[in-house]
N, C-alpha and C positions, 0 to 999 in steps of 0.2 A: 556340707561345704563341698564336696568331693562334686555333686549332680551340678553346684554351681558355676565348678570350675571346669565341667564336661559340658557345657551350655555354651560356657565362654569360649573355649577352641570350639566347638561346634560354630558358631556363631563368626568367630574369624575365621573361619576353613570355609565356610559358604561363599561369603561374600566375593571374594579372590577366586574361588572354583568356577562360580559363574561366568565372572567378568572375564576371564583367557580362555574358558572354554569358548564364548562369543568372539573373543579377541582372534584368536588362533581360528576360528571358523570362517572370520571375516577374509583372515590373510588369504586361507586356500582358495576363499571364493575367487578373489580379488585377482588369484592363478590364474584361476581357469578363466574369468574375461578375459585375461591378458590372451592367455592361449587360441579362446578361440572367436577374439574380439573379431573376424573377419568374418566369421561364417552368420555373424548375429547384427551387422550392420549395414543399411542398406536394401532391407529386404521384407518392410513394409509390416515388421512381425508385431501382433498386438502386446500390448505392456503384460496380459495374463497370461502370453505364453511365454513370454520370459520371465517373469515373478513364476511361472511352476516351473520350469529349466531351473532356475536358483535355487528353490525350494529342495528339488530333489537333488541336486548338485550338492548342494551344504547334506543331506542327509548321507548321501556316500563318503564327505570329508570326516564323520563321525569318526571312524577308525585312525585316525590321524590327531584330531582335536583333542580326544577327548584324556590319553595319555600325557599328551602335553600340558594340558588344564590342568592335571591330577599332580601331574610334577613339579608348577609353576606354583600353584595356589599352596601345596603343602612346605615347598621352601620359604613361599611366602610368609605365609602362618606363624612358622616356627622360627623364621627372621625376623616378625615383629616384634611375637613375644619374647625373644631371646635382648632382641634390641632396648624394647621397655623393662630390660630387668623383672617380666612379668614370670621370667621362667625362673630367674634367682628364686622371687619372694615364694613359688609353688615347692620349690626343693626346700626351702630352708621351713616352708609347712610339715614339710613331710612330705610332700608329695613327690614321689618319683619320676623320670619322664618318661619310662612305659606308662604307668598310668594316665599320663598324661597324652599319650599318643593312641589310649585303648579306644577310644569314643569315634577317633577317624580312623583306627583298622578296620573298626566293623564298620563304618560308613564308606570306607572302601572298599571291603567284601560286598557291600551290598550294592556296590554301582560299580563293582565286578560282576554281580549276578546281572544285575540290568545291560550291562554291555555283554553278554553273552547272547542275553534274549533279542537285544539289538541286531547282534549280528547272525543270528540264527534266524531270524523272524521279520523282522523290518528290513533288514541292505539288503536281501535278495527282494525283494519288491521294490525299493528303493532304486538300488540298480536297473530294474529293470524297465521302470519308468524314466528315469534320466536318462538312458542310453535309446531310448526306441526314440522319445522325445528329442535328442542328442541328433540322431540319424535323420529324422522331420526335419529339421531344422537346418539342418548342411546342405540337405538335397535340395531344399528351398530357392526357388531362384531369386534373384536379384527383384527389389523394387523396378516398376516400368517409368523407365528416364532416359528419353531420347534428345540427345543434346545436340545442338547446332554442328553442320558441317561433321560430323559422326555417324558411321554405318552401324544401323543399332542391330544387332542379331538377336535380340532376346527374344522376339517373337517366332516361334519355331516354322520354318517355312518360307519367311519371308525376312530380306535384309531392305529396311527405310533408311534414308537421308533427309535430312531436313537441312538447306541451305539455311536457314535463318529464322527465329521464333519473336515474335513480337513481344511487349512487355506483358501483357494479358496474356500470356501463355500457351493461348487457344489457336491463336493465328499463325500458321506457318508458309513459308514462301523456298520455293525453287525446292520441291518435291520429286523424291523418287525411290519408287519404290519396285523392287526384284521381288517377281514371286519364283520360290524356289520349291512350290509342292509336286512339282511332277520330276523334281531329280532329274531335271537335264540341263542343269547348267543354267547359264544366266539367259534365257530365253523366251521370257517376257517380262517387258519393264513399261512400268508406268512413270511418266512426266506432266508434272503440272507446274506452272507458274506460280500458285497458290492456291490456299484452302485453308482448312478449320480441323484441329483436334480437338474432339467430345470423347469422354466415357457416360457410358447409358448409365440411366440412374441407378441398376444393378451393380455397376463398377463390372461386370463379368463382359462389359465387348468394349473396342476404342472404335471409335467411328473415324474415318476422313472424309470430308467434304473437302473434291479436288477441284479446282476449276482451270479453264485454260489450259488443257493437255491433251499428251495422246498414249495410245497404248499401242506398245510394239511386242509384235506378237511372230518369231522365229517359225516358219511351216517343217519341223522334223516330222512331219508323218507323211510326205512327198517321197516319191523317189526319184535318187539321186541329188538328194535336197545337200547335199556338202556339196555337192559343184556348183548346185545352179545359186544356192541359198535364197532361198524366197523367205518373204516376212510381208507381215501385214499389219499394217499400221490405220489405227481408229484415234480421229479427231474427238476432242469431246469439249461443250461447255460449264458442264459439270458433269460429277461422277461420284459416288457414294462406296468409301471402300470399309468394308467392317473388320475388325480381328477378335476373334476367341482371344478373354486372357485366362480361362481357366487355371490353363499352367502355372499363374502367380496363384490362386488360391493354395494354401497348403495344408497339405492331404496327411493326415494319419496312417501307418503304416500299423497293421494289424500285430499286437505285440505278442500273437503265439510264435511269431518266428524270431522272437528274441529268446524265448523260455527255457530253451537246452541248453544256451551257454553256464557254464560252471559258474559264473559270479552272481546267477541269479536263482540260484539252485541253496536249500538249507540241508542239513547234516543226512535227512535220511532219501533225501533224491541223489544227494552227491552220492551218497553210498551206491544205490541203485544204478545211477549212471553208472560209475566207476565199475561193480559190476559187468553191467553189459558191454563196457568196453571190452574188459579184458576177457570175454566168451566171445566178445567178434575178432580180437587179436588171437585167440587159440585157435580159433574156426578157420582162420586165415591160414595159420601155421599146418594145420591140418590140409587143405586145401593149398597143397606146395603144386603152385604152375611148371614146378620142373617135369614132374612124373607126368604131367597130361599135355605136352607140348607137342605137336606133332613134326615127329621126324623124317625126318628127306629120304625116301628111298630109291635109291637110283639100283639097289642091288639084283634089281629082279628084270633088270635090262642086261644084267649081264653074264656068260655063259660060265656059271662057275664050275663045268666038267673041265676046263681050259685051264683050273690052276691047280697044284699038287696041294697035299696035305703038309702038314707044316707041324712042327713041334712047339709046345708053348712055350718053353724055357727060352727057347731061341729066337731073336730076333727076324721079322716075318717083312721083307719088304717088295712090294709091288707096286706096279701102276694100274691102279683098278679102271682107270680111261681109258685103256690102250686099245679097246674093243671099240671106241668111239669116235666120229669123224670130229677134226678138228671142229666145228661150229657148233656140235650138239656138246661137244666140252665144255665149251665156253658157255653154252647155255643151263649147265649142269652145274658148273661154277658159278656162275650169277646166284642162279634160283638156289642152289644150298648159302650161299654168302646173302642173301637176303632175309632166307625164313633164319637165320641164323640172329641177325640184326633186328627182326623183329622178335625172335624169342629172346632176347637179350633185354628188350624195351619193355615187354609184357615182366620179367624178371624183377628191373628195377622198379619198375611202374610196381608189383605186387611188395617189393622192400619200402620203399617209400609210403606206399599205404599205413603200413603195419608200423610205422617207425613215426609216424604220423596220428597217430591213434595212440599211441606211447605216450609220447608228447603229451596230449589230450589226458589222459591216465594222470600223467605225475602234476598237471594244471588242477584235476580236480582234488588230487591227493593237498596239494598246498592249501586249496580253498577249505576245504573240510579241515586240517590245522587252523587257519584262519580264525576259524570261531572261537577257539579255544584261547588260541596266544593271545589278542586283545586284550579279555580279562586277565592273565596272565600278566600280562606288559601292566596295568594299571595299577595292581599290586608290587610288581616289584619297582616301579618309578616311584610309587608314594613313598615307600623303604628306603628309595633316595632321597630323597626331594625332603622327607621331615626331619629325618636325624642332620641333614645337609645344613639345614634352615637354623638349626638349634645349635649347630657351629659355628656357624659364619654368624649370624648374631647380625644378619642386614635385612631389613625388611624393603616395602616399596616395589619401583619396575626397575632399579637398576640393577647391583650385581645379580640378586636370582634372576634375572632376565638373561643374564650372559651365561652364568652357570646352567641354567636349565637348556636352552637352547644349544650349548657344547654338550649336554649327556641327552636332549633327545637327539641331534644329528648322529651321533655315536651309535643310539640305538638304532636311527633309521637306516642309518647305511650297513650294520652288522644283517638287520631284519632283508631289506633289499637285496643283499650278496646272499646271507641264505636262500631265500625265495627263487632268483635266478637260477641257483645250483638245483633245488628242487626242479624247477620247470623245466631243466635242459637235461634233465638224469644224470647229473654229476651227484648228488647227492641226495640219501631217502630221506621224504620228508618226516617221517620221524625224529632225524636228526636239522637238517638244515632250517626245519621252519621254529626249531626252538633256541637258536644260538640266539639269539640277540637277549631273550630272558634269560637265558641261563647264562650266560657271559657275563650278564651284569648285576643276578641274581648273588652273589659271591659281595659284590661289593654294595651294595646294599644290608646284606647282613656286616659286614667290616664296620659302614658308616652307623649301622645303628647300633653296634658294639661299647664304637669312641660315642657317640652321643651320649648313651646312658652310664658311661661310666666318665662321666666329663674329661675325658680325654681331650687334652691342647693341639687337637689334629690340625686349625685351619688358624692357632693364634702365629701371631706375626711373631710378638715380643717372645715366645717360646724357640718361635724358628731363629728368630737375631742370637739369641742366647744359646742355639747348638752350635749354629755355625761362629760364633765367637770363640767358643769353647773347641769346634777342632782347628780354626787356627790360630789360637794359640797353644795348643798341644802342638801344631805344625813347627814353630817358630819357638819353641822350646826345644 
């Protein structure tokens, strides 16, 4: 009886885990189009390179989703069966509801171990494919769409005008077109009355076939050409202008220069990085540009048999210029107030390195936690989320939808504020990147306390009946 009834919550804990782990995966997708619906519209990109953007995009929402899922589907669970009196008829069996909770612990230790390997193994490849891909993609220029009466600059080099496009598309009238590849301004333009826009069957050139125009051509390689301005202007009956559109194809960007950032690194590169950082931030401290600055010596200009010897205890005041003509002063002052101003810049410029490289340190420090809290977080959300479920006694998307959504924001914004503190050296991440589980690790043991010992923690009619009872001990 006991494997049939381990079958049954198995079998309602799947079903619900699934379905909001997609849910909750859809939402963040649904994010990030919002976010970066401008850089992905208009720009001619094939439907498989945005089916793989999504693809890896959903795989980095993993760490997000899958806590959520975990949360949702076990208050679910435990809200149905509490709902269907399915949990009554299991107690009044005999059966307890740790035992009844034992079949989805270890199903959540074990898709604790899987989100670990996830995040050790897969999101740094994952990442690092979304993000290289990410960066394709932004740099991407715009779709070519030259629109009526509009100076189009998308073609690098040159700025077209098209007074007017016919309904075929191809025909265009009252043409002009600025070549700007010799970077001198606008000093040669083409005009035609009309002509023809083709792309070659490659799609990689646009052709114009001009006719009826002329070409005005500014002579800056004359001299004295700004006074006289000469220009030389060519009639034409037709004329054949071509443009490279290489630029619109879009280029891959080779993904070893994404491979050193920390989010695309697993437990024993972070290590190794982390490492080498802080042996180049010692290296650094070793190598203090104080002691190797070179100092202004004007002393060896001046005749020091001229001044007495002096006792150190006592105050020692002279004018070490006095030897000097007013203008080689001033130029003694300058020159030490300068190299002074630049040892000053080389100073900070060496602090900011090192303080910058820190930074970097305590980034890799949080990522390497990372791995770890995930599985961590999934564990102690299910500890909420099942004994939660087996209170409230509501199954379906509605209250566990509100409940779950108020303790994962809880968590995400405790996890968020710690992670910041980590990354800015306000706090080690041995501490900061574990407060959001361990803040809530507390109350989850509390809720599966009252769960198992049926505790009237979330009943109504218990809460009506204290608060009756203190006022009327009030009013007594």
């Amino acid at each position: 009886m006991v494997k049939k009834v381990y079958l049954l919550v198995i079998k309602s804990y799947l079903g619900p885990l699934v379905m909001t782990f997609f849910i909750s995966l859809f939402i963040l997708l649904m994010q990030f189009l919002w976010k970066y619906i401008d850089d992905l519209v208009g720009k001619g990109l094939e439907w498989y390179i945005i089916a793989e953007l999504l693809f890896y995009a959903s795989s980095t929402f993993v760490p997000l989703a899958l806590p959520l899922a975990i949360l949702l589907s076990s208050l679910m669970t435990f809200g149905n069966l509490g709902e269907h009196y399915e949990l009554v008829a299991l107690k009044a069996a005999g059966i307890s509801l740790r035992r009844i909770m034992l079949p989805l612990i270890i199903m959540s230790i074990f898709i604790s171990g899987i989100a670990f390997y996830f995040s050790n193994n897969v999101l740094p490849i994952a990442n690092l494919k979304f993000k290289s891909l990410l960066y394709d993609v932004r740099e991407q220029k715009l779709a070519l769409d030259i629109q009526e009466g509009v100076f189009y600059t998308g073609i690098e080099g040159f700025v077209i005008r098209v007074g007017k496009k016919d309904k075929d598309d191809q025909t265009i009238r009252n043409v002009m077109i600025y070549d700007h590849r010799s970077k001198k301004g606008n000093v040669n333009l083409t005009v035609a009355d009309s002509g023809r826009m083709e792309l070659t069957s490659d799609g990689l050139n646009l052709v114009f076939i001009l006719y009826n125009g002329f070409n005005y051509l500014e002579k800056t390689d004359q001299k004295n050409y700004k006074k006289t301005n000469p220009y030389q202007r060519t009639k034409f009956r037709e004329e054949i202008r071509k443009f490279n559109l290489m630029d619109f194809e879009m280029t891959r960007t080779n993904e070893d220069l994404f491979k050193s950032n920390y989010s695309m690194l697993n437990l024993r590169q972070l290590r190794d990085a982390e490492d080498s950082l802080i042996a180049q931030i010692n290296e650094k401290k070793d190598k203090n540009p104080a002691s190797t600055l070179n100092k202004f010596n004007f002393y060896s200009k001046i005749d020091s048999s001229k001044y007495v010897s002096f006792e150190t205890d006592k105050p020692y005041i002279t004018d070490l210029l006095q030897e000097f003509k007013d203008y080689e002063k001033v130029n003694i002052i300058e020159e030490a107030t300068n190299r002074l101003r630049r040892d000053r810049q080389t100073l900070q410029n060496h602090k900011t390195e090192i303080e910058l490289k820190k930074k970097l340190v305590f980034r890799h420090q949080a990522e390497w936690h990372r791995k770890f809290t995930l599985s961590f977080a999934c564990l102690v959300l299910f500890f909420i989320g099942a004994p939660l479920g087996a209170i409230i006694r509501r199954g379906g998307l509605g209250l566990p939808v509100v409940v779950s959504v108020v303790f994962f924001v809880l968590f995400h914004i405790i996890s968020i504020t710690g992670e910041k503190s980590v990354k800015s050296g306000v706090i080690d991440a041995n501490i900061g990147m574990w407060i959001a589980p361990v803040v809530l690790l507390p109350l989850g043991i509390f809720l599966t306390i009252k769960a198992t010992t049926d505790s009237p923690l979330l009943d109504a009619d218990s809460w009506i009946k204290m608060y009756s009872r203190i006022f009327k001990n009030r009013t007594d």
